[in-house]
C-alpha positions as CSV (number, residue, x, y, z in Angstrom):
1,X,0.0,0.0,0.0
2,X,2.7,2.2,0.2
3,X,3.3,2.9,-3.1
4,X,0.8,4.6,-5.2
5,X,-0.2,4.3,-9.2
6,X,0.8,7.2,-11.7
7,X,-1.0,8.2,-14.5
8,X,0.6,5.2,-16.5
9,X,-0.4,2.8,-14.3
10,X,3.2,2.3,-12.8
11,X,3.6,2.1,-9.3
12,X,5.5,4.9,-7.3
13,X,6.9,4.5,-4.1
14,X,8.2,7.3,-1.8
15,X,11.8,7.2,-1.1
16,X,14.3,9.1,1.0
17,X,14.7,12.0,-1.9
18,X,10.3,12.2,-1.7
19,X,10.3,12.4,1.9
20,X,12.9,15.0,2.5
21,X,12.3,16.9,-1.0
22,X,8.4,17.2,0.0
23,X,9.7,17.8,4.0
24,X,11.8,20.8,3.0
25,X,8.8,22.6,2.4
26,X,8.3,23.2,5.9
27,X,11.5,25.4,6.1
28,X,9.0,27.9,5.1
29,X,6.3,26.4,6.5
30,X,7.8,26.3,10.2
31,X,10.6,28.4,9.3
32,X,8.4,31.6,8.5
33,X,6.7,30.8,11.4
34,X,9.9,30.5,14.0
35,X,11.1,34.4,12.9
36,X,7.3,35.6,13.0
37,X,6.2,33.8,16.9
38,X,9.7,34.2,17.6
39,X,11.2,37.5,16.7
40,X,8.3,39.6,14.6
41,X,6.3,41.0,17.9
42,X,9.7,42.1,19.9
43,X,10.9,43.7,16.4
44,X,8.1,45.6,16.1
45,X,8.0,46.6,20.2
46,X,11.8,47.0,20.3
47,X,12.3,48.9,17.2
48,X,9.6,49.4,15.3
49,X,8.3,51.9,18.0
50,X,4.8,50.5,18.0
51,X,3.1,49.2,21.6
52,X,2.5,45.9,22.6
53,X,-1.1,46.1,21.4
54,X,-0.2,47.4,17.9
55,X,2.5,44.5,17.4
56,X,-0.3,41.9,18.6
57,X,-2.7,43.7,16.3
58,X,-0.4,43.5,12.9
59,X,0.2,39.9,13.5
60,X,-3.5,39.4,14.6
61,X,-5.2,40.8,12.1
62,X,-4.2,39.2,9.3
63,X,-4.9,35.6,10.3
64,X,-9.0,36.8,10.8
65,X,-8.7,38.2,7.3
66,X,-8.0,33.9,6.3
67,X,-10.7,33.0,7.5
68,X,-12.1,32.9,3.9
69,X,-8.5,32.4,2.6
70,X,-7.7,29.4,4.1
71,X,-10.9,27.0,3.2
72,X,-10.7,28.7,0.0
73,X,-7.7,28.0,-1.3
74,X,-8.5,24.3,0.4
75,X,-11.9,23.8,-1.6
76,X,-10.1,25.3,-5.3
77,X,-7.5,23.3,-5.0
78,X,-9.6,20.2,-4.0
79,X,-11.5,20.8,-7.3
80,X,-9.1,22.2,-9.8
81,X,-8.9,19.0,-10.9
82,X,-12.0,19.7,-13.1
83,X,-10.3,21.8,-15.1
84,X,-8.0,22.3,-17.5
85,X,-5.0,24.1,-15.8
86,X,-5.3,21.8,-13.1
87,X,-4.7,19.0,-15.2
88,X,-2.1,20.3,-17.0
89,X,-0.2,21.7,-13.7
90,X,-1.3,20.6,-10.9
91,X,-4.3,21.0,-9.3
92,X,-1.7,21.5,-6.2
93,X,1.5,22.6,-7.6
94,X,-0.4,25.7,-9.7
95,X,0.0,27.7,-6.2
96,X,3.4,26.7,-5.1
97,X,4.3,28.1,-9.1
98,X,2.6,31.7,-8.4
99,X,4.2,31.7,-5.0
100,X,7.9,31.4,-5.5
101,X,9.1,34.5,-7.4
102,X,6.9,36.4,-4.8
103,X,8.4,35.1,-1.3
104,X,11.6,37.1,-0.9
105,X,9.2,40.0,-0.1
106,X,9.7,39.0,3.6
107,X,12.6,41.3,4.6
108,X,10.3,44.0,4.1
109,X,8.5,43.1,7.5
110,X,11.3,44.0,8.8
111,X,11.9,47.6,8.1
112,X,12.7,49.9,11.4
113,X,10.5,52.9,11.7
114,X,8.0,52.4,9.6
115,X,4.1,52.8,9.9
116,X,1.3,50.6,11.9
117,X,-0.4,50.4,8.7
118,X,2.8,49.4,6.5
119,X,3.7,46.5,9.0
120,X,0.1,45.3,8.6
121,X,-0.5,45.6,4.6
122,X,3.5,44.0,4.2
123,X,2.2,41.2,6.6
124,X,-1.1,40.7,4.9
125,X,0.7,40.1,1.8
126,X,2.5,37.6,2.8
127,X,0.0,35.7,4.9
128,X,-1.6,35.2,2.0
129,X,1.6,33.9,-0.1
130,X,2.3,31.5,3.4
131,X,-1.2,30.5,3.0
132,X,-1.2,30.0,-0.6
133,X,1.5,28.0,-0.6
134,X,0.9,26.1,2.8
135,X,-2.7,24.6,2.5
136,X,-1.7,22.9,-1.2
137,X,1.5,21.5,0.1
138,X,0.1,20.3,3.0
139,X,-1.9,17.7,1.2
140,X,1.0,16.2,-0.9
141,X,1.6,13.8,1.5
142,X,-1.5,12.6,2.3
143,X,-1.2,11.8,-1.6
144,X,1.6,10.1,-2.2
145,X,0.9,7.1,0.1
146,X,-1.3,5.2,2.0
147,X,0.5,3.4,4.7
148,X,0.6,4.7,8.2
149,X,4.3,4.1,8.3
150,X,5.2,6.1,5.5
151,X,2.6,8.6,6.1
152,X,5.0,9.1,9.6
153,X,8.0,9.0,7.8
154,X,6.7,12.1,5.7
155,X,5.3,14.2,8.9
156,X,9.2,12.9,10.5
157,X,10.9,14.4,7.5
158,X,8.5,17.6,7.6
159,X,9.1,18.2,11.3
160,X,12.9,17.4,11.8
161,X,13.3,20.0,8.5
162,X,10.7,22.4,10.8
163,X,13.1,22.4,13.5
164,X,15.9,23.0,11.5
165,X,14.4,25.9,10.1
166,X,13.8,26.8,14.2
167,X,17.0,26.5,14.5
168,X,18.2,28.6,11.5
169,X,15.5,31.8,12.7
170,X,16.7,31.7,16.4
171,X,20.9,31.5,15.5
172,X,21.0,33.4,12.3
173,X,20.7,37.0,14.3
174,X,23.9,35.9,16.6
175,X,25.7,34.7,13.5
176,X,25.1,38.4,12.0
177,X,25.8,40.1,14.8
178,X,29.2,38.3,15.3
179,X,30.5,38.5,12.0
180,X,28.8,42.2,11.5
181,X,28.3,43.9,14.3
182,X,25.7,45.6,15.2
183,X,24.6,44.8,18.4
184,X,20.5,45.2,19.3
185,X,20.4,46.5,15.8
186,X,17.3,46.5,13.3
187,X,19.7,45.6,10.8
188,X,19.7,42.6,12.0
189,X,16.4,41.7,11.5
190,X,16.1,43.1,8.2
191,X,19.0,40.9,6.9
192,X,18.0,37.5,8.4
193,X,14.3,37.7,6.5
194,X,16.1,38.5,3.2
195,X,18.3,35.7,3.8
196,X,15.0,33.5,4.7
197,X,12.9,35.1,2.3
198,X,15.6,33.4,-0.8
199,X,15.7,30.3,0.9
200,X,12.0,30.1,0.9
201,X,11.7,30.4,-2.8
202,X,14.7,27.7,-3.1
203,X,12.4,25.0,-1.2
204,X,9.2,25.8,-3.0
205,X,11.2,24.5,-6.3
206,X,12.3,21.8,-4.6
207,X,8.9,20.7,-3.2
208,X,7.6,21.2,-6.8
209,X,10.5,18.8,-8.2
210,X,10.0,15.5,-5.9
211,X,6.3,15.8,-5.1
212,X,3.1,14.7,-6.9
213,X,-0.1,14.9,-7.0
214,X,-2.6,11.6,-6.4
215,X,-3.8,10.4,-9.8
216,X,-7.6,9.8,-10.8
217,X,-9.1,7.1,-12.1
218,X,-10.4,6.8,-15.9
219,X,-14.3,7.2,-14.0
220,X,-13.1,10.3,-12.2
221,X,-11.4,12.1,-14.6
222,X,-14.6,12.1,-16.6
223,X,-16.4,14.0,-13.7
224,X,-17.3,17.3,-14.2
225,X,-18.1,19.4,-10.7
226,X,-21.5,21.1,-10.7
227,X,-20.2,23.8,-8.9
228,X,-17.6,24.8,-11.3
229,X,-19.8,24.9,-14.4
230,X,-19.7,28.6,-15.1
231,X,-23.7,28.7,-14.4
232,X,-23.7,27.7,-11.3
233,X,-20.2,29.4,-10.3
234,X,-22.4,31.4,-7.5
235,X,-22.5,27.9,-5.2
236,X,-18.9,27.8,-5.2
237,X,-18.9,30.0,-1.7
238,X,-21.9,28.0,-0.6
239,X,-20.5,24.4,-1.6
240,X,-17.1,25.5,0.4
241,X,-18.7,26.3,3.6
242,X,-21.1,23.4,3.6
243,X,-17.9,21.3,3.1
244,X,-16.0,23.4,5.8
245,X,-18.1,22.7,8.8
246,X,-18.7,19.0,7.4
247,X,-14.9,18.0,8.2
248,X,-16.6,19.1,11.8
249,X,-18.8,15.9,11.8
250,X,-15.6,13.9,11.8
251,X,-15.0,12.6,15.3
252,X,-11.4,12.1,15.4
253,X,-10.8,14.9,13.4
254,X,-12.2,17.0,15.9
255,X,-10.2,15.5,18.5
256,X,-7.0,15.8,17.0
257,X,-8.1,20.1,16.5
258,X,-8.1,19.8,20.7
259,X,-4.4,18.1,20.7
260,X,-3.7,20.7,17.6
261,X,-4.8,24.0,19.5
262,X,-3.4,22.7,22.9
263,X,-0.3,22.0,21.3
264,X,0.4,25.3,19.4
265,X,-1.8,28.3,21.3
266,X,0.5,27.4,23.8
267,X,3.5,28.0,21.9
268,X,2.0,31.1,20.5
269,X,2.2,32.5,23.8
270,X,5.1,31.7,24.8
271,X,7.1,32.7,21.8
272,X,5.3,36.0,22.1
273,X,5.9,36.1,25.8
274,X,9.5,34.6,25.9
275,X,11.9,37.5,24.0
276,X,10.1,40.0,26.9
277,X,10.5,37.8,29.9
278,X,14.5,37.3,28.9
279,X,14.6,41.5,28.7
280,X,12.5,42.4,31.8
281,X,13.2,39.5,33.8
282,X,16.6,37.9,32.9
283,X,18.2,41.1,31.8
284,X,19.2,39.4,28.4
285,X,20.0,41.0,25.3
286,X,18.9,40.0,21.4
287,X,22.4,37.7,21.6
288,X,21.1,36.2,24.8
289,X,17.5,35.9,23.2
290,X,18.9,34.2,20.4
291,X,21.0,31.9,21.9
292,X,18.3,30.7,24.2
293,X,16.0,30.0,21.7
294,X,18.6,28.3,19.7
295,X,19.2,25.6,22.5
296,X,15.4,25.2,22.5
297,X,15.5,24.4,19.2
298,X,18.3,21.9,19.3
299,X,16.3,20.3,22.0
300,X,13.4,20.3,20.0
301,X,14.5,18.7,16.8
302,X,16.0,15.9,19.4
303,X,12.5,15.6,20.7
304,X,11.1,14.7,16.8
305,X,13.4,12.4,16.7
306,X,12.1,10.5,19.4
307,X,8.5,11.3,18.9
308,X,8.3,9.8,15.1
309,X,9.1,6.7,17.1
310,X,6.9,6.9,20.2
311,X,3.6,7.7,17.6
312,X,4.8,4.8,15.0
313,X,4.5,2.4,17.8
314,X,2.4,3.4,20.7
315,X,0.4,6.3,18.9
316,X,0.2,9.7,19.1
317,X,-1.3,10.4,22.9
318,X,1.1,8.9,25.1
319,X,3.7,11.6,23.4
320,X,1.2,14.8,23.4
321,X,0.8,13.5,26.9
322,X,4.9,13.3,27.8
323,X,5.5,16.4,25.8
324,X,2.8,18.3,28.1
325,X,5.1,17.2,31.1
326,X,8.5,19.0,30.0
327,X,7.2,21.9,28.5
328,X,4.8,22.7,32.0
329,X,8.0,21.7,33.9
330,X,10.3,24.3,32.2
331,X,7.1,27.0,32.9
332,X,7.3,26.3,36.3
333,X,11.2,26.2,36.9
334,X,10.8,30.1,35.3
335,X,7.9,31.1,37.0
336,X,10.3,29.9,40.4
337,X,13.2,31.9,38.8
338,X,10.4,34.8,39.2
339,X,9.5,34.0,42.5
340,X,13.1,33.7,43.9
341,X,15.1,36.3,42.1
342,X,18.4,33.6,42.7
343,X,21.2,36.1,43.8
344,X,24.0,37.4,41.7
345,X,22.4,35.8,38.5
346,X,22.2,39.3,36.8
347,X,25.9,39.7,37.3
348,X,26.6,36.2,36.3
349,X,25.3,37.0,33.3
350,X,27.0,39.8,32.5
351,X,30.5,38.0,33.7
352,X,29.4,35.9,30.6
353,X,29.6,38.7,28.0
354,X,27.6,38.3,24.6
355,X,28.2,34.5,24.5
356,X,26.0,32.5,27.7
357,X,28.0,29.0,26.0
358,X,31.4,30.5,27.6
359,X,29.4,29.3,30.2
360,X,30.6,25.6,29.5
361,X,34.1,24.0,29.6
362,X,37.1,25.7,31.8
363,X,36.4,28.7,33.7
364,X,32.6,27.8,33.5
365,X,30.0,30.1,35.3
366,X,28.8,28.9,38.3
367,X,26.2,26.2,38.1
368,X,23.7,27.9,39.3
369,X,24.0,30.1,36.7
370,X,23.6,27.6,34.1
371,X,20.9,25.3,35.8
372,X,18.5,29.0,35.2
373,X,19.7,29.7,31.4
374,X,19.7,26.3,30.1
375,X,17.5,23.6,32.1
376,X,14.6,25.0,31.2
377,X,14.8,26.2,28.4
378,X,15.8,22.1,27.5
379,X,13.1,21.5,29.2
380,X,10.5,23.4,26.9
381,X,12.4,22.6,23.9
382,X,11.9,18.7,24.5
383,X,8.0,19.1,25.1
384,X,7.5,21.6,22.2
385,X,9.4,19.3,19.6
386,X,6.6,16.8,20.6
387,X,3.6,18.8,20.5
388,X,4.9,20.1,17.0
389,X,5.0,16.7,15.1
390,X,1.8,15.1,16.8
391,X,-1.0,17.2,15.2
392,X,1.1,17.1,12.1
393,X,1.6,13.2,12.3
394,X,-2.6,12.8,12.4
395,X,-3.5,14.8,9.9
396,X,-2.3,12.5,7.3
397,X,-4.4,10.2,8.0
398,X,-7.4,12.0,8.3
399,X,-8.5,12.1,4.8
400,X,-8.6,8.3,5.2
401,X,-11.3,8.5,8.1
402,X,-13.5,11.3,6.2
403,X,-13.1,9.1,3.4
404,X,-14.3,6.5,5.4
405,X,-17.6,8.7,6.0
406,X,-18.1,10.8,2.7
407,X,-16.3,8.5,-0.2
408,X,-14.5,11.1,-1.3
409,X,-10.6,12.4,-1.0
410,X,-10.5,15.6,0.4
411,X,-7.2,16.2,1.6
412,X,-7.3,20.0,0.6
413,X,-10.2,21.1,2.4
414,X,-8.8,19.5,5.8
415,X,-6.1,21.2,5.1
416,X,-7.6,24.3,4.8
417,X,-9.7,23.8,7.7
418,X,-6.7,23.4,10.0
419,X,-4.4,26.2,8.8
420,X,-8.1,28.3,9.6
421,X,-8.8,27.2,12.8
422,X,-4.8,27.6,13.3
423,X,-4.8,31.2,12.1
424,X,-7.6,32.2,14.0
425,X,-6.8,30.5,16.9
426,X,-3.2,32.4,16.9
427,X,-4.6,35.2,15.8
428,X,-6.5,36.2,18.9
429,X,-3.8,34.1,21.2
430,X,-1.0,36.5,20.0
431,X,-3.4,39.9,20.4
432,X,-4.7,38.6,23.6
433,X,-1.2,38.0,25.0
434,X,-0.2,41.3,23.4
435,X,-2.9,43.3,25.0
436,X,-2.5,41.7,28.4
437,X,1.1,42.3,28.3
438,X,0.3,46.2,27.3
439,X,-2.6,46.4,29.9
440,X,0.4,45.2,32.9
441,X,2.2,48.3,32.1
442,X,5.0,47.2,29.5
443,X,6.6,50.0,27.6
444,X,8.3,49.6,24.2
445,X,12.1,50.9,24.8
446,X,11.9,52.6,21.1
447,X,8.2,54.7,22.2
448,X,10.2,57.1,24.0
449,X,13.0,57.9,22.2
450,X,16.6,59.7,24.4
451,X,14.5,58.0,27.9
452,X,16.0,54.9,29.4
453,X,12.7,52.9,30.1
454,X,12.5,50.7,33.5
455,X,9.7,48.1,33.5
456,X,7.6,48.7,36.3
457,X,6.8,45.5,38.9
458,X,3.5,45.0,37.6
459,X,4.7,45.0,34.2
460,X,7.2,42.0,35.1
461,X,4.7,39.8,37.0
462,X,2.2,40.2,34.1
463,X,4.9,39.0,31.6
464,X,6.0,36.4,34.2
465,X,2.9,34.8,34.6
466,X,1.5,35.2,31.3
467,X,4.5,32.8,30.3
468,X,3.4,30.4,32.8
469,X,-0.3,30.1,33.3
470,X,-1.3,31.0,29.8
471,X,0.5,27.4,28.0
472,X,-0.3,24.9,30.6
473,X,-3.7,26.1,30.7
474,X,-4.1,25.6,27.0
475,X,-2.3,22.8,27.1
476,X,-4.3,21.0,29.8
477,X,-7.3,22.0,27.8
478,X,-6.5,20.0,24.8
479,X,-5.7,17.1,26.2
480,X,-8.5,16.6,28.2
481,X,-11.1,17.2,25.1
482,X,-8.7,14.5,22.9
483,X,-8.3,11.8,26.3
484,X,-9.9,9.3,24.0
485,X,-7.9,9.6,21.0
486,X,-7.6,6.3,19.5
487,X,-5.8,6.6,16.2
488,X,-2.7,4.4,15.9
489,X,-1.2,2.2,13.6
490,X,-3.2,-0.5,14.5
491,X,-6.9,1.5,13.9
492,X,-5.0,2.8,11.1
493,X,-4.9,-0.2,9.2
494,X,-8.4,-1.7,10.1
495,X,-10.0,1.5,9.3
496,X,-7.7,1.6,5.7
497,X,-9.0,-2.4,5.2
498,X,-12.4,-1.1,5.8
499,X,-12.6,1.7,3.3
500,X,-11.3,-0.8,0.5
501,X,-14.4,-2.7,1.5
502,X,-16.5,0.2,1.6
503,X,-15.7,0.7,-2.0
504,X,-16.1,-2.7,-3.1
505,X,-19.7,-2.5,-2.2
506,X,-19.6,-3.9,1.3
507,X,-22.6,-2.6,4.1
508,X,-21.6,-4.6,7.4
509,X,-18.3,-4.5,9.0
510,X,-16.0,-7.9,8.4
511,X,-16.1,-8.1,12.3
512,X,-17.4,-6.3,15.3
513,X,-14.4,-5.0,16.3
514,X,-13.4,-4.1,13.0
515,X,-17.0,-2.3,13.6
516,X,-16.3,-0.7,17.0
517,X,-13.2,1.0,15.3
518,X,-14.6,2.1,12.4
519,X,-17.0,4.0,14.3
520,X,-15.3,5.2,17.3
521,X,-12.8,6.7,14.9
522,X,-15.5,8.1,12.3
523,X,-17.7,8.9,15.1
524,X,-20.6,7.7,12.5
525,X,-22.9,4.2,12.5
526,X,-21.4,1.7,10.3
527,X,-24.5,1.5,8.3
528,X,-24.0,5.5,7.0
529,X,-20.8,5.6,6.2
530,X,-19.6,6.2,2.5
531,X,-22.1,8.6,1.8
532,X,-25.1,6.8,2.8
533,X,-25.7,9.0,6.1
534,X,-25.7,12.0,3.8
């Protein structure tokens, strides 16, 4: 089952140069989103000169504006098919085509001193070039195979790529810096989204040269969809949204949105948090920022690593589950660093210089030192690695499931579907966390220009806690709504065995625990599945 017919009726099989070729693509997938959660929101605080509500606003906004984008772009590409150019092209690939010469348009996000109103059209933009591009090569995967194991194998790839990209956004402003100068500089900034923004349209080329697209059969590519005959082009809108909330009526699918939101809201707030707690409450600098978040990411591509095996094996909850207990434990040894205020860490820290890894080898800082700057941030690096690749792992074999229910591949729409709920979702996490962090009283160093701003107390306890209580909440919260979760390779494979019956013609189950399954997964009655419930 793992390899797939082409249009000649030859079978294809994945290999090593499909899975990282396809997996690059989420250099800009994660990798646009590392510098944005990461770095975009202190850019715009620090030297952009705008508050902490504006900078939550201009990231904000834009993801409410995709809430027609996303399911859009999901249902048009689900249905190009029908037409001419999406035969030709690629139903798929015809977005990740209009999207490459246009990505480089990055850097300009990160212009110093510009306008509320030019960092949200710039970021608008290229929202909607992320989403363009994200949604169609999302579903590639879910494409090119079947198997649970190689379905895993692709979301590994995808997410050890992801946290390279991580790792690139976080250490790419100390390389600069070093070989540059230019400490706590906008110049910075500017030149590590150019640099991005190339490599971006590098991996869209490469996605587009070791991907493709699920063939149709002779039947199928005879079908022309109602909705895109030119007379009835008006219930293209009202087909998309039907289809939208349908994807809703999939049980496990919305279970895996709980482990999905739990998993990244949480992240959302502490990557918007984290750059302002090392500033107010560690006293750190951009180099001490970046270097921090680089050993997260280390820690975090270590964590994939492990995690592609956990979820082949055991499934995906027991890791969401693990990964909840190291990122809440690195919260809670820095909400203790807030409480206790260990002494002589600030001029520990300063004793290091610009580099915190002169901490290491001889002459190392004192350990106290180091347990504070590096445990947990090793800590939240091995839980966020995990809650990264699980959501990522189940969606590929969602289609299967809704499959299961409608008849029909849909891998587009899901997609869309997630990257909504995603955007939204982050949207109001990232202006939420902005607003509460402007309502405790923080002040953007650049708003006052020639004044050497102090963060009052309040200010520093709202950041503190923020950091703290606003992941583990949201994290808690998704795992209780997913506890029963029961997608694994094992429910994998009967409900794949099932769906070839289904399509055969069958009505019952071959046995009732192929039955029980079926149905606990698709959340429908054995009897209206494929279509017959409709």
């Amino acid at each position: 089952m793992a390899s797939i017919q082409n249009k000649n009726g030859a079978m294809r099989t994945p290999t090593w140069i499909n899975y990282w070729g396809w997996g690059s693509g989420d250099m800009l997938g994660a990798g646009a989103q590392a510098v944005i959660t990461g770095w975009l929101f202190y850019f715009l605080t620090a030297f952009g000169g705008l508050s902490a509500a504006e900078a939550g606003l201009v990231i904000g906004l834009p993801r409410l504006i995709e809430a027609i984008t996303c399911p859009l772009i999901g249902y048009i590409s689900d249905n190009l098919r029908h037409t001419w150019i999406g035969r030709r092209i690629g139903r798929r690939k015809i977005f990740l085509l209009i999207v490459l010469p246009l990505l480089p348009s990055f850097a300009l996000l990160f212009r110093a001193g510009e306008t509320f109103y030019y960092y949200l059209a710039v970021f608008i933009f290229f929202e909607l070039l992320y989403t363009m591009f994200l949604i169609p090569w999302e579903t590639l995967a879910a494409e090119m195979s079947k198997e649970y194991k190689v379905k895993a194998k692709f979301a590994g790839a995808r997410m050890i790529v992801a946290q390279s990209s991580a790792i690139l956004a976080s250490y790419l402003p100390t390389l600069l810096i070093n070989n540059f100068g230019g400490k706590d500089s906008p110049e910075t900034f500017f030149w590590m989204a150019a640099i991005f923004g190339l490599i971006f349209s590098a991996v869209v080329m490469i996605v587009l040269l070791t991907s493709w697209e699920r063939p149709y059969a002779e039947s199928e590519r005879g079908v022309q969809s109602q909705v895109f005959k030119s007379n009835v082009m008006w219930m293209i809108p009202v087909k998309m949204f039907v289809d939208l909330f349908s994807t809703l009526k999939i049980r496990a699918f919305r279970q895996h949105l709980s482990l999905y939101l739990g998993g990244y809201i949480s992240q959302d707030i502490f990557s918007t948090a984290f750059p302002i707690f090392v500033a107010t409450v560690l006293m750190g600098s951009t180099l001490v920022i970046s270097q921090l978040m680089t050993t997260m990411y280390i820690a975090q591509l270590i964590s994939v690593m492990v995690a592609i095996n956990i979820v082949i094996r055991t499934g995906p909850v027991l890791a969401y589950r693990v990964a909840i207990g190291f990122f809440s434990a690195a919260l809670l040894v820095y909400l203790a660093f807030y409480l206790l205020r260990p002494t002589g860490f600030d001029t520990g820290l300063q004793a290091l210089g610009s580099n915190i890894f002169s901490g290491f080898g001889p002459g190392a800082a004192e350990p106290v030192l180091l347990f504070w700057l590096f445990v947990p941030i090793i800590l939240a690096g091995l839980g966020r690695g995990t809650l990264n690749f699980v959501p990522w792992s189940v969606y590929n074999y969602l289609p299967d499931i809704d499959e299961a229910v409608t008849g029909e591949r849909r891998e587009g729409i899901f997609a869309g579907v997630m990257t909504l709920v995603r955007k939204l979702a982050q949207s109001l996490a990232i202006m939420a966390t902005g607003w509460i962090i402007g309502w405790g009283g923080y002040v953007s160093p650049k708003s006052r220009p020639g004044e050497v701003i102090v963060q009052t107390p309040e200010a520093i306890q709202t950041i503190a806690l923020l950091l703290v209580i606003g992941p583990i909440v949201v994290m808690l919260l998704g795992m209780v709504a997913a506890w029963s979760f029961r997608l694994n390779a094992r429910t994998h494979a009967v409900l794949v065995h099932e769906v070839e019956r289904l399509r055969a013609g069958a009505r019952t189950a071959e046995s009732e625990a192929n039955r029980q399954i079926v149905e606990d997964l698709t959340g429908w009655r054995y009897a209206t599945l494929w279509g017959r419930g409709r």
